[in-house]
N, C-alpha and C positions, 0 to 999 in steps of 0.2 A: 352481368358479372362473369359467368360461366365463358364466354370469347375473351374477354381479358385476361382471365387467370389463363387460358391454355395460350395467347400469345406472347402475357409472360414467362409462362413457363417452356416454349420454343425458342423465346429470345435468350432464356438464361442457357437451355440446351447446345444454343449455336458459339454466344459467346464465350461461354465457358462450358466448354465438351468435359466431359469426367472420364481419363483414361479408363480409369480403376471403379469399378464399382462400388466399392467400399468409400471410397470420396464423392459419393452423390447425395448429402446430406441436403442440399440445398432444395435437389431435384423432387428428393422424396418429400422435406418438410411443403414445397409448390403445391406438388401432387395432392398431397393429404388434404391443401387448403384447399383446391379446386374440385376437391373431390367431395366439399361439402360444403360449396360454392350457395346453395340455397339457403340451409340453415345460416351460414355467414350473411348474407346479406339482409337477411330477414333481423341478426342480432346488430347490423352496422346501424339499421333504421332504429332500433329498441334502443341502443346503445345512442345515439342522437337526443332521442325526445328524453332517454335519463338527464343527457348531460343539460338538456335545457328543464328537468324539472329542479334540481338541485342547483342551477346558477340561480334559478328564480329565490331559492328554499333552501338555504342550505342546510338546515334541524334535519330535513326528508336525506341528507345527506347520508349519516350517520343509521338510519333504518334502514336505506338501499345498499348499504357499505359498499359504496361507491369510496374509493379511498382519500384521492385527492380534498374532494370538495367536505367529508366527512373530517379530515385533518384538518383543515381551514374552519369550519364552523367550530369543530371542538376547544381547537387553540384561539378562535376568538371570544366565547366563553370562559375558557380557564385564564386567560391572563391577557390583559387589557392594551389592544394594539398590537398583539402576537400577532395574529392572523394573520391580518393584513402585511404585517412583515413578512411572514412568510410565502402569503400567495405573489407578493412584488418578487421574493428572492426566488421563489420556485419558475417562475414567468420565464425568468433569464440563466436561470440552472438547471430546471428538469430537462431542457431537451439536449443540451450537453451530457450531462448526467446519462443521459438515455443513449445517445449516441455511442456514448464511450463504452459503454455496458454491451452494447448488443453485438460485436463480434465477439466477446467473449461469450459470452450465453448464449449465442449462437452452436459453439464446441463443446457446449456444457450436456453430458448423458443425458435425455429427459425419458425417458423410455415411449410411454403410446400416446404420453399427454406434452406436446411440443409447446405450450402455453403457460404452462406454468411452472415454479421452480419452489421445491421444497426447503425445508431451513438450513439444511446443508451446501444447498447450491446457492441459496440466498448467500448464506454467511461466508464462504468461498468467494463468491463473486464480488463483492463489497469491499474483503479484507482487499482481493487482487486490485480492485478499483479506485481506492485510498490509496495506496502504495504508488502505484502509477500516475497518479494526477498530481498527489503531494507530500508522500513519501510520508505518511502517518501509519504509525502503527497505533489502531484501534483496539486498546484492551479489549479482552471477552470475542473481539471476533477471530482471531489467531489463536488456533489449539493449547499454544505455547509447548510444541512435543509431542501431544497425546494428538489421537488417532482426528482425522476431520468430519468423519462419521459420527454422528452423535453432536454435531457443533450447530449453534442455529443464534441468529441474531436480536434475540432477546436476552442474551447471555452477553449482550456488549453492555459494558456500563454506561455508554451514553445512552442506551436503549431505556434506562431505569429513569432518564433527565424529563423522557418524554411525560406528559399529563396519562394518567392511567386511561382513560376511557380510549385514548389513541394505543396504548402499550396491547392494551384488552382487544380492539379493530386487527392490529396486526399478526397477535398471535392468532385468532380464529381462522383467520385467512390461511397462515400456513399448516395450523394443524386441519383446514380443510384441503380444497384445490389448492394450493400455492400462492405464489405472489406473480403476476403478469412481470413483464418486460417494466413496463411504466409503472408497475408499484412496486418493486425492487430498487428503479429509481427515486420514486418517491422517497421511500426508506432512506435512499442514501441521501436524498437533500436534505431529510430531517434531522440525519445525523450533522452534516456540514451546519444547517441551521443552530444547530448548539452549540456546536464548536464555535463560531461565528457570538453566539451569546455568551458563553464565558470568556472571549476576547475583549469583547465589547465590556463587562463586567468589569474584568480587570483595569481594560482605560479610563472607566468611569472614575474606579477606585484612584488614578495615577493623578488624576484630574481635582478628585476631592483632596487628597494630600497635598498639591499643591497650590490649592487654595483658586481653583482658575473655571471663570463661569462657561457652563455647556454650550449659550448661547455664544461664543468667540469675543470678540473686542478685544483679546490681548494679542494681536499680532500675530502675523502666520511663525515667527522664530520661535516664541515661546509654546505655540502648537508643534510645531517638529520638536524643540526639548520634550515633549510630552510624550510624543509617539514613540520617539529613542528610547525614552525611559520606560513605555508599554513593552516597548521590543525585549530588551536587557531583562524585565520582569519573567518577560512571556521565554524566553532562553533559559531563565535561572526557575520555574515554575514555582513562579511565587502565587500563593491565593489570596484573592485581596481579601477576605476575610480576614487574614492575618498579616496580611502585609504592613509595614510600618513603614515612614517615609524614609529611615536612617537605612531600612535596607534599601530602599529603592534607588536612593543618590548613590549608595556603594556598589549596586550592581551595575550600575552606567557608566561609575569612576573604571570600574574593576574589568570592563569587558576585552581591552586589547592584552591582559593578561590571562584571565579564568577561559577564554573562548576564542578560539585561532583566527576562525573563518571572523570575526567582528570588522574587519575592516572592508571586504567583500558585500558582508550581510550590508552593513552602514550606506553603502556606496549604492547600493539594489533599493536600501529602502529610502534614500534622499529621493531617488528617480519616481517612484512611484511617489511621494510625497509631492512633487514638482510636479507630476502628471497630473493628480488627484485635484491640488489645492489650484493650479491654475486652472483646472474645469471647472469649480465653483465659485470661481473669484467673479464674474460676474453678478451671481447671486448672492456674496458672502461680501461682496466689499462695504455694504452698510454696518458688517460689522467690525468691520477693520479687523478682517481676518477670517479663518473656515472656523465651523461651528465644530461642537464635539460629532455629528453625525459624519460629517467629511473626515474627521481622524479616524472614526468608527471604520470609517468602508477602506483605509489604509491597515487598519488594524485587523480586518478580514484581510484581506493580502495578504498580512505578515504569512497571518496562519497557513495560508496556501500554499505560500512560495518559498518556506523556510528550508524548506528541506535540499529545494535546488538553490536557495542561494548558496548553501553552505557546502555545495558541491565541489567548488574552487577546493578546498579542504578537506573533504573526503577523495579527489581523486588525488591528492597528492600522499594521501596516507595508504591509497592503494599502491600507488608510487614507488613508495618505498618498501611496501613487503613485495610487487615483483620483481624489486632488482634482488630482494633476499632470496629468490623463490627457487628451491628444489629441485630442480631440473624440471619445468614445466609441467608439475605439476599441479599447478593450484596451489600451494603448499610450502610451507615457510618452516622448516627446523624449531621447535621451542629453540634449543640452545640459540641459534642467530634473533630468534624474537625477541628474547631476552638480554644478550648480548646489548643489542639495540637499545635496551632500554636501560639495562645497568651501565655499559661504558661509554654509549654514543648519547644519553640522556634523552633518550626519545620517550617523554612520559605516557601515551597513548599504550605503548605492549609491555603494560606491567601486571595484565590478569594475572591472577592465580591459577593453577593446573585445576583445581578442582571447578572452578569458575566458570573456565573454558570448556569443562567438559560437559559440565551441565546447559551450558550455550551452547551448545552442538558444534563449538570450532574448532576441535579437540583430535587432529585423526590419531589414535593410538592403534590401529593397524598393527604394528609393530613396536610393543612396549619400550624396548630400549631406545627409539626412536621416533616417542610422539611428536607431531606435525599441527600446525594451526593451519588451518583451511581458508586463503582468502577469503572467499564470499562470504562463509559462514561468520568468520571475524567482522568483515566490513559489515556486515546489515548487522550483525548481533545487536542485542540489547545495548550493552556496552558502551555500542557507538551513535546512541538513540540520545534525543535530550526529553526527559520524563515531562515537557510545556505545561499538562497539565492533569489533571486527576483521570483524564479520560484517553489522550492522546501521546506517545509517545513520536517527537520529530527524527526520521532516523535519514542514513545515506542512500540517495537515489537506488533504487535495485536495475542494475544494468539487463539484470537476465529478464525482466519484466519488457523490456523494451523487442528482448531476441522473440519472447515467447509469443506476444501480440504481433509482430510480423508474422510468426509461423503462424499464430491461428487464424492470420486473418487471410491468409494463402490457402490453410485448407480447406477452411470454414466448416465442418466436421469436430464430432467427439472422438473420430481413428479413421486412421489411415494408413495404407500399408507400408511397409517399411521402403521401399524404393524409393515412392511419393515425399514421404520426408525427409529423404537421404539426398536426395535432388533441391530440395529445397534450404536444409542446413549448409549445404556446400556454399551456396551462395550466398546466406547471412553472415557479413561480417559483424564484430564487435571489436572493444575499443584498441583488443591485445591478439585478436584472431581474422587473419583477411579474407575474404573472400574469393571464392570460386577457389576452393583448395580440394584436396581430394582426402577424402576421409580413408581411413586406415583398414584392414582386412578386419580385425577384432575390434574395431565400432561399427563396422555393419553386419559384421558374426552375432556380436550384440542386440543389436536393433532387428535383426532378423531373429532371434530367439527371444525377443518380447513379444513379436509378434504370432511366432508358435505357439505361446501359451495363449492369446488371445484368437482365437479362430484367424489367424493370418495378419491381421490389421494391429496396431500398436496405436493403444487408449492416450489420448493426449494429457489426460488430467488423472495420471498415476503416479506412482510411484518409479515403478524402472523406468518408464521415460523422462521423469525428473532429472534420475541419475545418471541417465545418459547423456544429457543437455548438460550436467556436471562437465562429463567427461569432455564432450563435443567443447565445453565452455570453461574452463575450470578455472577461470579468475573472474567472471562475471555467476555464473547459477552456480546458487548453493548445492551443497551436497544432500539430501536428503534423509537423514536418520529415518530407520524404522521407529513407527511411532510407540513412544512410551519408554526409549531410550535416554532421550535428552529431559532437561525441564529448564527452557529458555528464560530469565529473569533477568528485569533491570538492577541496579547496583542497590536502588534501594531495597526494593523487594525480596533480593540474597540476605541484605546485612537482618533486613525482621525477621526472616523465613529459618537462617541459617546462624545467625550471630556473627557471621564470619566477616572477615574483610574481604572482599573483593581482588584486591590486590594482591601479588606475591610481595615477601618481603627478598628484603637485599641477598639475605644468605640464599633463600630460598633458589633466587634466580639465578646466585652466583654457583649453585651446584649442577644446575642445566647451561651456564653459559659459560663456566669457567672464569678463575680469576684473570687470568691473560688479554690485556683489552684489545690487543689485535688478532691473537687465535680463532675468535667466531667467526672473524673475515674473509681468513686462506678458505681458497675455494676445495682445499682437501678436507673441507668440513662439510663437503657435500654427502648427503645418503651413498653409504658404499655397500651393496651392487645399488643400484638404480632400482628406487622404490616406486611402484605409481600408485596411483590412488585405488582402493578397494574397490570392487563389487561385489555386489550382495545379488541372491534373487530373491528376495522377501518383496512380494509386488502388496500396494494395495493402492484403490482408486478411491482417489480424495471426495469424489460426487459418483458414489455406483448407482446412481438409476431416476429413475420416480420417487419420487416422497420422503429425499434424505437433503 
């Protein structure tokens, strides 16, 4: 083992030389493994004969907390057929799940213990993890404002869907050693696994209302009506607990008017329906037509892919707040937000001031001249659809896309400021090109994050959040210092606050004016030329070991 590890760790040496010592994250994590190259091989052997006692046993599962196979024995005790649903789903999800996960947590601080990741870094990584694959915001794992320290993944409410004696497995883990690389993933399949169950629920429900057996025979047409009509439910976050069927035909009738993207979504989910139902038509044609499980694994899709389907719709709403946009900076005048929405009828930018502030899209920088913050508006709550008590579908986050190139170039939790200053240059986005040269006072910037940090700029803070703002400021959000904002969906505002969400007509008309073409002269631009704040209020979303 001991010859392997040091020709690994020559081969990663040669092909990827580390100019900067501060970017040899890779080299040191090698090192440390080869450097106790014995006790590893001794636990890879321990670690075998476990995984073959519990395939045998899985009861010894749940004693050894081994996690996996303790999550499959427990779920197939608690609930009949669970299991096995989920050791099939996890088969063809944990090691995607794990792939996707591990250049992030790779940049993730760990301090002396490279192995495992505390509830802060669990809940961090998950929330970034969701976002990126299916553009879900996951109640309880998102601060909503408040600080990320102190935030940990038993505080999701899907985390509450799980069977306690699995809830009980996973906290002792984190308030012990941590969660590994692969039960981090684990976590997250279990979460996707529920989502995937209240989907599945809901179809059931769409199923029994209209009267139509599980095992198929009515025709693959009245199985698409069926799915449509899961879809339009799953849009409007209806629970089938309470769903009735008069809402279900009106929210299907109602979809090319209540919901933009509807003919887009429709189009996205006919293809996977035609993809789905002719893979099983071999096996489903006795019953003249796919069963409710074949709708089922469509109505997982939905939930996955909602967020990019409805992307057609979210970039054209980006669309139109950059042509409104401030002199580049990220940033859209209320009065022309409003304008938009009081004389051009654009019902999307009718927040209220106080709405927006508490959504953190709010820049008031300069009071007589509050500003709405693309990104912060586009991913806001706002622009989220509530699917269902645990999930919020919102618009792809573009900066997610910049952020995971850049981590996965540094592979490090910091690196010094040159290193990423060579490396932003060349990441284009969908409004910033590539190979540009950054500005005196963005590397004045990034060199005084770096000061305050022994030399090196922490990838997973706060000023280099805001700096990616800056670098990016129609894709990365702005970053509030925490405990300023308190982000809420529209329902959540109206129980919380009583208030409408909404501005009303006069409201708008006293920031956009009554004049329908005055928001438009471009002498309505910010006079002198505003740019976007900085702050230096740093703090690091995962500071170390054990958070």
């Amino acid at each position: 083992f001991l010859p392997v590890c040091e020709f690994l760790s020559a081969s990663i040496r040669f092909l990827f030389p580390a100019p900067q010592p501060a970017t040899s994250c890779g080299s040191k994590k090698m090192a440390s493994m080869c450097a106790t190259s014995p006790s590893l091989s001794a636990f890879f052997v321990f670690a075998v004969l476990v995984g073959l006692a519990v395939a045998s046993d899985p009861a010894k599962a749940v004693q050894g907390n081994t996690l996996l196979p303790a999550v499959q024995a427990i779920l197939d005790s608690v609930q009949d057929g669970n299991g096995e649903a989920f050791r099939l789903f996890a088969k063809h999800d944990l090691p995607t799940l794990e792939a996707d996960l591990k250049p992030l947590v790779t940049t993730l601080p760990s301090g002396p213990d490279i192995l495992h990741l505390g509830p802060t870094a669990v809940c961090y990584a998950l929330h970034r993890l969701f976002m990126r694959r299916s553009a879900w915001l996951v109640k309880g794992l998102n601060p909503q404002g408040m600080a990320w320290n102190g935030t940990s993944p038993v505080k999701a409410a899907l985390f509450a869907k799980m069977p306690k004696r699995i809830q009980q497995l996973v906290e002792e883990k984190l308030a012990g050693p941590g969660l590994t690389l692969r039960e981090t993933a684990i976590v997250a399949a279990l979460f996707r696994h529920f989502v995937h169950q209240e989907a599945s629920e809901l179809l059931r429900k769409v199923y029994s209302l209209r009267g139509l057996p599980l095992g198929g025979g009515m025709g693959t047409n009245k199985t698409e009506v069926a799915v449509e009509m899961f879809t339009s439910s799953f849009i409007m976050g209806r629970r089938p607990a309470v769903m009735t069927r008069s809402a279900m035909m009106s929210d299907l009738q109602s979809m090319p008017e209540t919901y933009p993207a509807w003919p887009f979504v429709r189009a996205s989910l006919r293809k996977v329906m035609k993809e789905q139902f002719e893979e099983t038509h071999a096996m489903s044609a006795a019953q003249k037509g796919p069963d409710f499980f074949a709708a089922a694994r469509v109505a997982h899709e939905v939930t996955d892919r909602m967020g990019f389907w409805q992307q057609p719709a979210c970039g054209g709403l980006k669309d139109t707040l950059v042509k409104m946009e401030d002199r580049d900076t990220g940033r859209v005048r209320l009065a022309s937000f409003y304008g938009k929405s009081l004389h051009d009828g654009t019902w999307q930018f009718s927040e209220s001031e106080s709405y927006l502030r508490q959504l953190g899209a709010l820049d008031e920088s300069n009071p007589s001249n509050p500003r709405v913050i693309i990104p912060n508006y586009m991913y806001g709550a706002s622009n989220c659809i509530p699917t269902t008590e645990h999930i919020s579908v919102c618009c792809a986050n573009e900066c997610e896309a910049i952020t995971q190139r850049l981590e996965a170039a540094v592979a490090c939790s910091e690196a010094p400021p040159e290193t990423i200053a060579a490396i932003v240059t060349s990441l284009p986005s969908s409004t910033v090109p590539e190979n540009r040269t950054l500005s005196a006072l963005m590397l004045y910037r990034l060199n005084s994050i770096a000061a305050s940090h022994s030399g090196v700029v922490p990838l997973h803070g706060r000023l280099f959040a805001q700096w990616l703002h800056h670098a990016y400021p129609r894709e990365c959000p702005y970053p509030h210092v925490a405990g300023t904002t308190h982000p809420q969906d529209t329902d959540d505002w109206l129980k919380n606050t009583g208030l409408d969400y909404t501005a009303s007509a006069a409201d708008m008309a006293r920031r956009a004016g009554s004049d329908p073409q005055l928001w438009k002269r471009p002498s309505a631009a910010s006079r002198p030329l505003e740019s976007a704040p900085w702050s230096y209020d740093e703090e690091l979303f995962v500071p170390g070991k054990g958070t």
